[in-house]
GUBA-776821 format. One line per field, with one value per residue (C-alpha): residue number from 0; residue in one letter; x, y, z. Coordinates in nm, 2 decimals. Layout:
! residues N
k = [NUM:...] $
r = [a:...] $
xx = [X:...] $
yy = [Y:...] $
zz = [Z:...] $
***
This chain:
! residues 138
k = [0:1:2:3:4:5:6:7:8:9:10:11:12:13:14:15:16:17:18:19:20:21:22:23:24:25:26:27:28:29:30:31:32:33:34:35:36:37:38:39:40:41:42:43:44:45:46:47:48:49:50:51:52:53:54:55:56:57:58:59:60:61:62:63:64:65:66:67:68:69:70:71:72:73:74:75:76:77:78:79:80:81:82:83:84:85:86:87:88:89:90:91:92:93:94:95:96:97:98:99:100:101:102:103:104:105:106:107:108:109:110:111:112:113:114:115:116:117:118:119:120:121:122:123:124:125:126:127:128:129:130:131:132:133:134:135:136:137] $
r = [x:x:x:x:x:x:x:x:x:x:x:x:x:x:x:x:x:x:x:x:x:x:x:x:x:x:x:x:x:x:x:x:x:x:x:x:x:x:x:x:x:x:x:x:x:x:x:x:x:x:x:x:x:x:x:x:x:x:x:x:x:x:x:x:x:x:x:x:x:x:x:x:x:x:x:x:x:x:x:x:x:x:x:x:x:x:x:x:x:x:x:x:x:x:x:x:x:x:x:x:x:x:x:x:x:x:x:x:x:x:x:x:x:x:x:x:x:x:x:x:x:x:x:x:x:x:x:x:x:x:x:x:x:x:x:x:x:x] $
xx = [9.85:10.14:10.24:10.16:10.30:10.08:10.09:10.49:10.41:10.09:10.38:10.60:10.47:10.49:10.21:10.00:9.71:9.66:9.32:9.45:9.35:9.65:9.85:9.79:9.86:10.22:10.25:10.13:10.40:10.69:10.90:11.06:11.47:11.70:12.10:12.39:12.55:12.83:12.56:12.55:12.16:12.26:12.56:12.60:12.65:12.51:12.21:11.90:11.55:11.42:11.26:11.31:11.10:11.35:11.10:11.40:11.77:11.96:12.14:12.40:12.36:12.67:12.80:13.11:13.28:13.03:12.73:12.41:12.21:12.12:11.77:11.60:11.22:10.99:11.29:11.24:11.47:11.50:11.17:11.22:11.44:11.07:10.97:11.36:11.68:11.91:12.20:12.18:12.27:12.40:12.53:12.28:12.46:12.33:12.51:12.36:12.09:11.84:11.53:11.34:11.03:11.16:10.98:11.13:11.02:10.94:10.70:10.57:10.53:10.34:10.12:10.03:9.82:9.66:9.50:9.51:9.73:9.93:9.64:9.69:10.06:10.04:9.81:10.04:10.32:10.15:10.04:10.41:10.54:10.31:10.41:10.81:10.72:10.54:10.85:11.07:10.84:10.93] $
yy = [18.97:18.70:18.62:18.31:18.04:18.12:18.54:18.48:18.26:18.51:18.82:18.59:18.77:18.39:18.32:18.62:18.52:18.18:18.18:18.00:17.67:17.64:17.80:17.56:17.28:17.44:17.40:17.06:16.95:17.17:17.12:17.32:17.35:17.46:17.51:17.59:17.96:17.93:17.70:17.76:17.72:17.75:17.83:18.04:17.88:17.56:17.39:17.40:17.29:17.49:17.75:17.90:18.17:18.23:18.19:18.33:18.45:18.59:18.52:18.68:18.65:18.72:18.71:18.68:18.88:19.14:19.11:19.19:19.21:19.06:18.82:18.83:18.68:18.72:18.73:18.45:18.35:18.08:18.09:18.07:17.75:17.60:17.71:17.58:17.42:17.73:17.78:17.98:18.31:18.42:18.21:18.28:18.15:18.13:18.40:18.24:18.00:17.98:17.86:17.83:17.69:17.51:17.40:17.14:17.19:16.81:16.89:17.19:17.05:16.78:17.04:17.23:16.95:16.83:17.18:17.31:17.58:17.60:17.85:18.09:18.10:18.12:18.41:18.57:18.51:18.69:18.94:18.97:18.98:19.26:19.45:19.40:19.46:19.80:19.90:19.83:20.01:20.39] $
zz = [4.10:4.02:3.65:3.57:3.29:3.07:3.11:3.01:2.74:2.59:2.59:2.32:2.04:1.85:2.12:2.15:1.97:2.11:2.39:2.74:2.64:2.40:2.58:2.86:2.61:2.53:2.92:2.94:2.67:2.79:3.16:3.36:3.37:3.60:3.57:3.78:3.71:3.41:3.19:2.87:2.76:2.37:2.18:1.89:1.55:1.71:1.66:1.89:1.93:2.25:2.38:2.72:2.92:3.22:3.53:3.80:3.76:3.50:3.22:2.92:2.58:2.37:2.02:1.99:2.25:2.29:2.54:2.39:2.67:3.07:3.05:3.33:3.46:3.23:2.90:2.66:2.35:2.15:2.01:1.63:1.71:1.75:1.36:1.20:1.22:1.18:1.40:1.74:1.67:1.97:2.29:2.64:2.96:3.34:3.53:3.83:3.95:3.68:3.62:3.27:3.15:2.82:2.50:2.26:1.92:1.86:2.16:2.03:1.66:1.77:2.01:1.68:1.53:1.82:1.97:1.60:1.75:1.37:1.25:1.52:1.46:1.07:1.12:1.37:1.14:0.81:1.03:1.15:0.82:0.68:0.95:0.86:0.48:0.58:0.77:0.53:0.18:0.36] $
***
């Protein structure tokens, strides 16, 4: 059975609670990308506002000099550039044809209201959170 948009999308843990219908709006607002090998996708330190879910190739992400690891399909980052402003935190580049389905978080903010996706997420989230304070009260 072949993955499908909204499979990649439902493994982002941001996106795992949301039923196929807002998922499928995500789509709708989102696009696909594609870039030349040597691209850099986002740059750490720098500012971004998207999303990617790589749909074929591979890419690097780096900080710094060191390479933190090889994204392939299926491999998403940039996700809690949709929630903030903050800087990139590490810098992802093409390391040959590449193909993303991207998400712009003016897209994606105005995709909250309208499918009422925002409760999902803010459930996700706190549920997220416990989780991290739990870890951390060992």
């Amino acid at each position: 059975m072949a993955t499908t948009l909204a499979d990649r999308l439902k493994a982002v843990p941001l996106f795992a609670s949301l039923p196929r219908k807002q998922l499928n709006k995500l789509i709708d607002v989102g696009w696909i990308g594609t870039f030349k090998e040597g691209k850099v996708l986002c740059a750490e330190g720098r500012g971004g506002d998207d999303f990617f879910v790589i749909l074929d190739g591979e890419a690097q992400a780096t900080r710094g000099t060191r390479k933190l690891r090889t994204l392939k399909a299926g491999d998403y980052f940039g996700e809690i550039a949709l929630l903030d402003n903050a800087h990139r935190t590490a810098t992802v580049t093409a390391l040959g044809p590449l193909r993303c389905f991207m998400l712009a978080r003016s897209d994606f903010k105005a995709a909250l209201y309208e499918e009422d996706i925002a409760v999902k997420l803010l459930a996700t989230m706190a549920s997220r959170l416990r989780a991290a304070e739990e870890l951390g009260s060992d």
